[in-house]
N, C-alpha and C positions, 0 to 999 in steps of 0.2 A: 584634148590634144596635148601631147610630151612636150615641153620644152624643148625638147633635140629636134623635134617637128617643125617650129615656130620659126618663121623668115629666113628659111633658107637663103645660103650662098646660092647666086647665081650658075658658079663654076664645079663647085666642089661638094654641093647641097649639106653642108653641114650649117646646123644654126646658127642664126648671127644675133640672137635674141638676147637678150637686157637679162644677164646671169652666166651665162655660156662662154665668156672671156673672149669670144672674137666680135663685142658691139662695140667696143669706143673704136677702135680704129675702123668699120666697114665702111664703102665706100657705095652709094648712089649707084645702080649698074640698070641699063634699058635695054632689050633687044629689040626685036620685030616679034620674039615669040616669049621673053621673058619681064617682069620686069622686077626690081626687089631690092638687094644689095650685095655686094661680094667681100667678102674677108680680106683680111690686107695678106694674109700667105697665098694667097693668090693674083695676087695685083703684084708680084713679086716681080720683075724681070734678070736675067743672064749678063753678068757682066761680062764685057765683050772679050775682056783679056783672059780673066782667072777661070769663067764658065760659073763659077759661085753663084748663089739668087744673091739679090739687091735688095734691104729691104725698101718698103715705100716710102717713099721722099728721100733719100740718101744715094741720091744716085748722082752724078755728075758728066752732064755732055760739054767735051770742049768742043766737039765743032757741030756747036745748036744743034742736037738729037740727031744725028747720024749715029754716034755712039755711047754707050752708057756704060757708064765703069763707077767704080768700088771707088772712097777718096784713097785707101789702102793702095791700090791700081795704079795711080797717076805717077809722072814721073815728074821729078824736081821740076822741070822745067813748067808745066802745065799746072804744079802745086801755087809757082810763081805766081803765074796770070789770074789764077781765080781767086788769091790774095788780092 
């Protein structure tokens, strides 16, 4: 078996195997017909303003996950609050 074979992304089936550059960041993924781990460029989400991907963990909900923005995105006033 290739190394480009070995632990498939859940989403995007490229490897997530230990050499391949997307294992430190993979993340744990389960379906009903999958189970294994998915690459963080896919665990990516839309920031709600700019439409940009978000990388993972850098995102920002000011009102608790309704929506998800860029810190670049926020406006002075919401920079305020989450200082």
């Amino acid at each position: 078996m290739k190394k480009q074979d070995e632990e498939p992304c859940t989403s995007c089936h490229r490897s997530t195997a230990f050499g391949t550059g997307l294992f430190v960041n993979r993340v744990p993924s389960m379906s009903d017909t999958e189970n294994g781990y998915m690459c963080a460029e896919c665990l990516t989400m839309e920031c709600d303003r700019c439409g940009k991907p978000i990388e993972l963990d850098e995102d920002y909900t000011p009102d608790e996950g309704q929506t998800r923005l860029h810190w670049e995105c926020l406006t002075p006033e919401e920079i305020k609050i989450a200082m």
